[in-house]
BAFI-3210 file (N, C-alpha, C; in Angstrom, 3 decimals, decimal comma, padded with zeros to 6 digits):
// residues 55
n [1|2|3|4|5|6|7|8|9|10|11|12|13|14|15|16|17|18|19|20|21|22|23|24|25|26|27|28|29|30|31|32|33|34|35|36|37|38|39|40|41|42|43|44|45|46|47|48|49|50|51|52|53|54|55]
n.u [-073,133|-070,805|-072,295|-073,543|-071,438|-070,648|-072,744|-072,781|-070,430|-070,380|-070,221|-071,658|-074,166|-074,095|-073,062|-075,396|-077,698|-076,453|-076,273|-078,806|-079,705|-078,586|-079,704|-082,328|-082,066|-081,406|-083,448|-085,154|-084,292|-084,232|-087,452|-087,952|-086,322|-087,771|-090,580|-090,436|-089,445|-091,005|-093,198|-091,986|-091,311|-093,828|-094,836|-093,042|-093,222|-095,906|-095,608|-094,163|-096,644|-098,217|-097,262|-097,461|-099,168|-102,207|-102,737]
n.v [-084,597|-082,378|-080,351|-080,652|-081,248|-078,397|-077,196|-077,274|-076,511|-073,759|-070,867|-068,375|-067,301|-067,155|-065,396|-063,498|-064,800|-064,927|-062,567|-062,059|-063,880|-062,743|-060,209|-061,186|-061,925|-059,691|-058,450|-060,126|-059,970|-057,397|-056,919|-058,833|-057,292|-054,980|-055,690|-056,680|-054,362|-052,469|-052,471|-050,478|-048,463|-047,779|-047,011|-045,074|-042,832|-042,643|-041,950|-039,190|-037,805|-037,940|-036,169|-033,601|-030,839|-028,886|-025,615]
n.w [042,884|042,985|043,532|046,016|048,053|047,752|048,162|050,908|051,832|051,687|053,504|053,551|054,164|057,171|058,667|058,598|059,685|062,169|063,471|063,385|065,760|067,269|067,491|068,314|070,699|072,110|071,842|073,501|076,107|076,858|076,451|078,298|080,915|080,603|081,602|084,131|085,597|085,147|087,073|089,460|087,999|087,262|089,833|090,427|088,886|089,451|092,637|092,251|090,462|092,627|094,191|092,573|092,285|091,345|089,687]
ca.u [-072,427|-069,946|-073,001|-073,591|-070,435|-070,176|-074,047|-072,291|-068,882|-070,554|-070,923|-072,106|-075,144|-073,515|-072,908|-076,355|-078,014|-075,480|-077,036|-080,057|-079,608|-078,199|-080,892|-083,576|-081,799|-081,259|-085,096|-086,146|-083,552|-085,304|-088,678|-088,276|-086,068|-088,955|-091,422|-089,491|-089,132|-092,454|-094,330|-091,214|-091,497|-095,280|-094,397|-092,374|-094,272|-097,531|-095,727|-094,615|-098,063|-098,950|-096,599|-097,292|-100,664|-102,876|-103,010]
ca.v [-084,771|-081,534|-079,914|-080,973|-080,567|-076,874|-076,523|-077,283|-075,523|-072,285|-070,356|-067,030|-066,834|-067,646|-064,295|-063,089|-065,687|-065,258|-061,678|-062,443|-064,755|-062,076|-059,470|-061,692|-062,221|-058,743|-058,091|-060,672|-059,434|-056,117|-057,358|-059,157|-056,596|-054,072|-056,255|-056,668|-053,424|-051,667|-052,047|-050,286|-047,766|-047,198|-046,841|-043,926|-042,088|-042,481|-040,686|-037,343|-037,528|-037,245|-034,863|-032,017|-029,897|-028,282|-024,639]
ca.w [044,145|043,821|043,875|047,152|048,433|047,072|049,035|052,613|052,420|051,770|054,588|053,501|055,230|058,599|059,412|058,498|060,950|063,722|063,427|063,729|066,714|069,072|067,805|068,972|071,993|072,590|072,087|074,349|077,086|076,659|076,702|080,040|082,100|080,840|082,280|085,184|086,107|085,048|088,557|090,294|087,561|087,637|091,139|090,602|088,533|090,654|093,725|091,300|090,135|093,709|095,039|091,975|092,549|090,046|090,428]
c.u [-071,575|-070,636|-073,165|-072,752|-070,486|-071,395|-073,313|-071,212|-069,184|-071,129|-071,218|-073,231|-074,887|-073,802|-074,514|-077,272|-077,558|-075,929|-078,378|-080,723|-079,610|-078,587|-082,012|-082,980|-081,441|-082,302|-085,672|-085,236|-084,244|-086,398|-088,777|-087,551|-087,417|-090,377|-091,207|-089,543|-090,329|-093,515|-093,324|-091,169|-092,589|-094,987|-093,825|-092,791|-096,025|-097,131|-095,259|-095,751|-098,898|-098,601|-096,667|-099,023|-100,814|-103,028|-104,413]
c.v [-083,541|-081,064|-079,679|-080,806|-079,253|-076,307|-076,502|-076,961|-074,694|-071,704|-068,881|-066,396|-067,191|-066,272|-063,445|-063,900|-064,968|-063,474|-061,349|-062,691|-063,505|-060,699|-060,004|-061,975|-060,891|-058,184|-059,117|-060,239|-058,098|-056,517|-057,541|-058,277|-055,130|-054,463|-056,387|-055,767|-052,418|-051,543|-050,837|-048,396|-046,767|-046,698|-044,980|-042,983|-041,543|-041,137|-039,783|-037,136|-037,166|-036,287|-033,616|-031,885|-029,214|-027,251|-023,938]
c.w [044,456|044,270|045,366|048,438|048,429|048,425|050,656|052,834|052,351|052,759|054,494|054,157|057,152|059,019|059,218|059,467|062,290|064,454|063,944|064,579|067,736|069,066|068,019|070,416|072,672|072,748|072,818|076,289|077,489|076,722|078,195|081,131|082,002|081,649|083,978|086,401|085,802|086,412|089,530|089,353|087,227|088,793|091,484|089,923|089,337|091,888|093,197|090,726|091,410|094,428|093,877|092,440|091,392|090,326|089,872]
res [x|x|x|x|x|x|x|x|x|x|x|x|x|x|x|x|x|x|x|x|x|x|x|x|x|x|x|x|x|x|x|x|x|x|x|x|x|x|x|x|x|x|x|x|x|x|x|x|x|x|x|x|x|x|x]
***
């Protein structure tokens, strides 16, 4: 039973989690504003690809 006890007051891996959490949420934040914003960015690339000339 302290056993048991001892298993659920320890919070040492808390902070390794909580880590974890708000680098997957910082890579899916990133994911979708890159998605987002990739046609607007193709976009802008396309017309300097059309306004340089080849000499």
């Amino acid at each position: 039973m302290r056993l048991l006890k001892a298993f659920f007051a320890d919070n040492s891996g808390a902070t390794a989690i909580e880590y974890g959490l708000i680098a997957a949420l910082i890579g899916s934040v990133l994911v979708s504003a890159l998605g987002a914003f990739s046609g607007s960015l193709q976009g802008v690339f396309t017309f300097i690809g059309d306004k340089l000339t080849v000499n």
